[in-house]
NUVEXMI-456021 format. One record per residue (C-alpha): residue number from 1; x negated, y negated, z. Coordinates in Angstrom, 1 decimal, decimal comma. Example, Ala and Ser with C-alpha at 12.3 -4.5 7.8 and 13.67 -1.06 7.14 Angstrom:
<recs>
{rec 1 {-12,3 4,5 7,8}}
{rec 2 {-13,7 1,1 7,1}}
</recs>
This chain:
<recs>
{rec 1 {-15,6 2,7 20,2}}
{rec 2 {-15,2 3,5 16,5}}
{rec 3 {-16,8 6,5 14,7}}
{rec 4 {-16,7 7,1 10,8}}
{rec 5 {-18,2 11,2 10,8}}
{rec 6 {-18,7 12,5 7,6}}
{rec 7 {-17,6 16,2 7,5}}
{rec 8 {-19,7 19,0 5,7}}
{rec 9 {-18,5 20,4 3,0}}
{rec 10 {-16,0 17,5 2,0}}
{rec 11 {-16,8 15,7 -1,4}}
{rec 12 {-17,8 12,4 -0,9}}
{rec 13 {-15,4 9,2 0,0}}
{rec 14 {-14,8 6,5 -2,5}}
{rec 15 {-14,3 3,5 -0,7}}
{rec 16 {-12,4 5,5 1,9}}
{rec 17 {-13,4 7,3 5,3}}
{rec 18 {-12,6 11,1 5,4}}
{rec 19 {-12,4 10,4 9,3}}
{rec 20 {-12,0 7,8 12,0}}
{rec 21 {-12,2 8,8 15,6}}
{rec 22 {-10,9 5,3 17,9}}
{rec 23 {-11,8 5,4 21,7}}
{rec 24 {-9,8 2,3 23,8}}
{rec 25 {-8,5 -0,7 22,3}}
{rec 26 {-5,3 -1,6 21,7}}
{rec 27 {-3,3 0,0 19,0}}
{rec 28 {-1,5 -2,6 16,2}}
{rec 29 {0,5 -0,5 13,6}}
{rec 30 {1,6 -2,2 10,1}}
{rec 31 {5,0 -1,3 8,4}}
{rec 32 {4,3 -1,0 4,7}}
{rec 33 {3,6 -4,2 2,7}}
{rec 34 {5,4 -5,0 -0,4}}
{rec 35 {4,8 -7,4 -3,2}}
{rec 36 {7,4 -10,0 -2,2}}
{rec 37 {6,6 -14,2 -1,6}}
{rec 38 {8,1 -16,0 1,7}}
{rec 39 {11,2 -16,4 -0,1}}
{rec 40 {11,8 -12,7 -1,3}}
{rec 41 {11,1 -12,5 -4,9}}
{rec 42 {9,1 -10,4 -6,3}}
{rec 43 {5,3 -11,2 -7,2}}
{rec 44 {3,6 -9,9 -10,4}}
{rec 45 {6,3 -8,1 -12,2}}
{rec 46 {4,8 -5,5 -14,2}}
{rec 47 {1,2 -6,2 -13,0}}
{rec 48 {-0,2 -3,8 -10,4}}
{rec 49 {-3,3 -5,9 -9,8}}
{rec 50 {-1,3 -9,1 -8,6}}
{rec 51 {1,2 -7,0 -6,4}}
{rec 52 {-1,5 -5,5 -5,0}}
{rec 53 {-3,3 -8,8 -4,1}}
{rec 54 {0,0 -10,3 -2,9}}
{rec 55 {0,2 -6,4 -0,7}}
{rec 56 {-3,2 -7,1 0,6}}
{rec 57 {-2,2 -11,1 1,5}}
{rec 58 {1,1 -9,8 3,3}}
{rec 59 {-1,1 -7,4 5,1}}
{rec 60 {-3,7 -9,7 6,1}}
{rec 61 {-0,6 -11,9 7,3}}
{rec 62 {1,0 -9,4 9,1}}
{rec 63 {-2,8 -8,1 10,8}}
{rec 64 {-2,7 -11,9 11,8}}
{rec 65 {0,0 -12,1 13,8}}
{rec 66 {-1,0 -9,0 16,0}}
{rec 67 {-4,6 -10,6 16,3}}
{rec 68 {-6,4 -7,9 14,0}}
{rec 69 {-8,3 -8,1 10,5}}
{rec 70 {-8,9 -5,9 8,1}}
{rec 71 {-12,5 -4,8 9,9}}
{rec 72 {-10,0 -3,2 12,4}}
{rec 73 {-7,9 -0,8 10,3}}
{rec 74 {-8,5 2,4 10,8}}
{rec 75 {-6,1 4,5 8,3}}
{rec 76 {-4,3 3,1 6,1}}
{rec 77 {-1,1 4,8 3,1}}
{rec 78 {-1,0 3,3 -0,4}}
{rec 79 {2,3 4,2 -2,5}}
{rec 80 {2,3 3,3 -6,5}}
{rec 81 {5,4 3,9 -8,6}}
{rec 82 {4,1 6,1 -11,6}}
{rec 83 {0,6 6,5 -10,3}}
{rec 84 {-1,6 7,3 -13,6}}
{rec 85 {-5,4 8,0 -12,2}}
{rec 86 {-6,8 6,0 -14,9}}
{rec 87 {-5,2 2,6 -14,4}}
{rec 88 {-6,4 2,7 -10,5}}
{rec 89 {-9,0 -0,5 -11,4}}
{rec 90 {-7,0 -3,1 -10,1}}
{rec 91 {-5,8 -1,6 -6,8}}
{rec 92 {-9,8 -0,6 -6,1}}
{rec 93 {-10,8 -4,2 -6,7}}
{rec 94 {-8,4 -5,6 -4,6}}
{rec 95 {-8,7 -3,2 -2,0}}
{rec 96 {-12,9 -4,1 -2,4}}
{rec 97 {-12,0 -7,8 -1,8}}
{rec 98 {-10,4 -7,1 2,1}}
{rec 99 {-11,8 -3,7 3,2}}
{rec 100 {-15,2 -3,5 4,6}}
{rec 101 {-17,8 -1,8 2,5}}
{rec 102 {-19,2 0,0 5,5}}
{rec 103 {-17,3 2,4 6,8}}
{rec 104 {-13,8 2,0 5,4}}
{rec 105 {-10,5 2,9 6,6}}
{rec 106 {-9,1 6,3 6,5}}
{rec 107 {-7,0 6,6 3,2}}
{rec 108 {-4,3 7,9 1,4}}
{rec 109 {-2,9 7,3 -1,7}}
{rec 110 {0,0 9,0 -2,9}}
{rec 111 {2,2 9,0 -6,4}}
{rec 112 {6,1 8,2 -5,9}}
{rec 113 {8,8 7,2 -8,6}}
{rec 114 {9,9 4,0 -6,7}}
{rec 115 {10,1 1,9 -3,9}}
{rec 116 {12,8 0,6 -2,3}}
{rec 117 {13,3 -2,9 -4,6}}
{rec 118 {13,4 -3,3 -8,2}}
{rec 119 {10,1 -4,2 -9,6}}
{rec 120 {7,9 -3,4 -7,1}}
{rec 121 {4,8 -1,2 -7,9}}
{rec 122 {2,9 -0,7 -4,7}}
{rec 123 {3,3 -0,4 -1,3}}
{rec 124 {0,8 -0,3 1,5}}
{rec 125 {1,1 0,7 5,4}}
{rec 126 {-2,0 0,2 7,3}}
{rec 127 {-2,8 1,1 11,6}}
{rec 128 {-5,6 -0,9 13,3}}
{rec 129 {-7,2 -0,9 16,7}}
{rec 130 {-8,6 -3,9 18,2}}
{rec 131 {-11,1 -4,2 20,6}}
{rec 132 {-12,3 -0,5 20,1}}
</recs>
C-alpha cells in the first residue's frame, strides 16, 4: 500500500510529494542515471533539457529491467552541475513527461559543481516499490 500525506504546515509540493509512506512490495533501488548513449558518449553537451531526457530514458531502462515504471518510484535525487533556479524549465518538463501527475515521487534536488564525467549536467537516482 502507498500513501502520499500531506503534512501541515509545509508549503505546498511542486510536482513532488513531501512524503511517501510504502507498506509490502518489493523494493528496486536505481543508481544514479547519467546522460550517456549505449556506447558511452555523452548526450546533449551543453543542453540540460536533452540530458535530462536521455537521464529520464536511462531511468526508464534501468526501472525496466527490475520490472518497475515510473508509477512505482517512490523518492527519487536530482544533481545539476551549476544549478541556477531560473533555468529549471527543461528538467520540470521532462520530469512532467515520466512522473505521474498524481501523487509524485518524493524529491530532492540539490546544486553540485560536477559529476563524475566531463560534460555531463544532471544526474538522477531514483527508489521504487513494486507491488505495494
Amino acid at each position: 500500500m502507498r500513501e502520499h500525506p500531506i503534512p501541515q504546515g509545509v508549503s505546498p509540493a511542486r510536482g513532488y510529494s513531501h512524503v511517501v509512506s510504502v507498506s509490502g512490495g518489493r523494493t528496486v533501488y536505481i543508481a544514479g542515471q547519467i546522460a550517456l548513449d549505449a556506447e558511452g558518449h555523452v548526450v546533449g553537451r551543453g543542453d540540460l533539457g536533452a540530458q535530462a531526457r536521455r537521464v529520464f530514458e536511462n531511468l526508464k531502462a534501468a526501472l525496466a529491467a527490475a520490472g518497475a515504471t515510473f508509477a512505482d518510484v517512490v523518492k527519487m535525487n536530482t544533481y545539476v552541475v551549476n544549478l541556477d533556479p531560473a533555468n529549471l524549465a527543461p528538467i520540470r518538463e521532462v520530469r512532467a513527461e515520466y512522473l505521474p501527475s498524481t501523487n509524485p515521487p518524493a524529491s530532492t534536488l540539490v546544486g553540485v559543481t560536477q559529476l563524475a564525467v566531463e560534460g555531463l549536467l544532471i544526474e538522477v537516482e531514483m527508489i521504487a516499490v513494486v507491488g505495494a
